[in-house]
Steps between C-alpha positions, in 0.01 A plus 500: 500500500695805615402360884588209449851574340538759850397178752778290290750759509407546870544096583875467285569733749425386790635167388832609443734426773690809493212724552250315689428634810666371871239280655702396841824604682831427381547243792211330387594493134852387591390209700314422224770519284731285725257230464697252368830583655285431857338198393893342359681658827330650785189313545737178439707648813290669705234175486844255579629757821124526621471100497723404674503405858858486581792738379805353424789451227269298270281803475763775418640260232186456343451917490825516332373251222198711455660799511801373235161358245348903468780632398628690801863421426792336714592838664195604571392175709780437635479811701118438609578088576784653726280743674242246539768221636635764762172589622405198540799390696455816750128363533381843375269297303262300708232415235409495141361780479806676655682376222347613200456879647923471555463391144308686399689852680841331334358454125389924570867556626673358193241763334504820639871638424365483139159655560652881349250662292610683183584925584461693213807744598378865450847601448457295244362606196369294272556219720606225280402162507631194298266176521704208342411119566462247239248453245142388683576617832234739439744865476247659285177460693703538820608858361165581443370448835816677655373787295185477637588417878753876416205705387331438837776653627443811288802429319611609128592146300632460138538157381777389254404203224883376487379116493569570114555173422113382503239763302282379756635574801498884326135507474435351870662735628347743299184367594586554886611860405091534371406356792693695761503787310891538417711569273687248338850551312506197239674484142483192239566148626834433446648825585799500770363515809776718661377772274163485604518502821769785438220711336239423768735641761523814319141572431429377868726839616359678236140454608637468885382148552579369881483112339662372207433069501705372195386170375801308369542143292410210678811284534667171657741539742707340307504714205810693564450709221219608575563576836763690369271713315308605873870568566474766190190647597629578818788663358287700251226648783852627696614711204130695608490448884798284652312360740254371316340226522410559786340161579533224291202249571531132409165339461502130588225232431455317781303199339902386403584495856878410547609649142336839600787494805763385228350751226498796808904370602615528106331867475618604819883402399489654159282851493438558926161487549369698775103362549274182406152515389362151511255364288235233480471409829128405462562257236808259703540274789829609462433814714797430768758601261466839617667396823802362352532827264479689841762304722777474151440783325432778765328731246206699535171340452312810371190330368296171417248431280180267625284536154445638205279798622684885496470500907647125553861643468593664875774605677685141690415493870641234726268435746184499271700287220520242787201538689258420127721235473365307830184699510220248371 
């Protein structure tokens, strides 16, 4: 009996996503994870540019529609349709396969000025960060693999539960605290949040953390009172450290695609966010939003998410984020 209680033990846990080992490379998991973003959008282009015999107007136009249906945004392919047209008219691009590298090299351009990981400051200390995004978007979960991805990095992290407004979202973080082994700073569900995360920032100085990651209410943009309480919280950590936060991280869904931008525009106005983590990108076709976040919002991308696993969250880089999206 007492083996086989130790062999199920042993299988929960290498069933659970968070703690199951890495089998393959990032790259690999996040062209797997960009599945159906590829089959919606690139595939659909690259398989239309490749096909075609003759390049001409008709051709460009019919990029633009594609590019319009995933979710890349007006902005966004306007600027790739107009580097496309110009090439085109200086000959640069003599066949189809010419065209979708250009692509290709423009859709990484639009990228790469947001491609700025997240520096923990070690002047610094605790380095605060605020995760806000609305309920779903996956803040919790997300803060728990930022934990992780910090410890690598030999760093000290304290979490704050301030999502007070849902007992559960207390004990999953709490939960990732077990996991990572952290601390975790929580009080009763329906406490004010500003305190808590008040109170984490002082134990975090008193045990010199390097990390604090406050977990706050999730909340529509359009909830201006509750956006004004992220405007309290900020106003409460600066009574202990005025420049804290020192990052405040919106965490975006990208399975919404065009509300994420409008969700990302409404935070950015009201509270100033300085970095995107987004989410869910293995579960949407809707995976070209992240280009039209990049051209209107100019923010840092500092992370997306390609799964469910503890490893499947990874610092954004351009040229791999586009290269497992035409990579079959």
């Amino acid at each position: 009996m007492l083996n086989l209680l130790k062999r199920k033990k042993q299988t929960d846990h290498e069933s659970d996503p968070a703690v199951a080992p890495e089998k393959s490379s990032f790259f690999s998991r996040l062209k797997t994870g960009l599945t159906k973003t590829r089959a919606h959008f690139t595939s659909g282009i690259a398989n239309l540019i490749l096909g075609r015999k003759t390049l001409d107007d008709d051709l460009i136009e019919t990029i633009e529609t594609q590019l319009l249906s995933a979710d890349v945004g007006v902005e966004a392919t306007q600027q790739l349709i107009k580097t496309l047209t110009q090439k085109l008219a200086r000959q640069e691009l003599t066949d189809p396969a010419a065209v979708l590298h250009a692509l290709k090299e423009e859709m990484t351009a639009i990228l790469r000025p947001c491609q700025i990981s997240l520096t923990i400051l070690s002047d610094k200390t605790p380095f605060v960060i605020l995760v806000v995004g609305i309920n779903g978007s996956g803040k919790t979960t997300t803060i728990g693999k930022i934990a992780n991805h910090l410890i690598h990095q030999e760093k000290k992290v304290l979490l704050a539960a301030g999502d007070t407004f849902r007992a559960a979202a207390i004990e999953q973080l709490q939960i990732w605290g077990e996991r990572n082994h952290v601390p975790v700073i929580a009080q009763q569900p329906g406490a004010d949040t500003a305190a808590v995360i008040y109170d984490a920032l002082e134990s975090a100085k008193n045990r010199k953390m390097d990390v604090l990651l406050a977990d706050t209410a999730g909340r529509l943009h359009t909830q201006t009172h509750l956006m004004d309480e992220l405007k309290k919280v900020k106003r409460v950590l600066a009574k202990l450290d005025p420049t804290a936060p020192h990052e405040i991280l919106l965490i975006l869904d990208a399975s919404i695609g065009q509300n994420a931008l409008n969700q990302a525009l409404r935070f950015h106005e009201s509270i100033g966010i300085s970095g995107i983590a987004i989410t869910k990108l293995d579960g949407t076709a809707k995976g070209g939003i992240i280009f039209a976040i990049a051209k209107q919002l100019k923010v840092p991308i500092r992370f997306i998410g390609v799964g469910e696993g503890i490893n499947d969250l990874r610092p954004f880089v351009a040229e791999d984020f586009v290269e497992a999206l035409f990579e079959s």
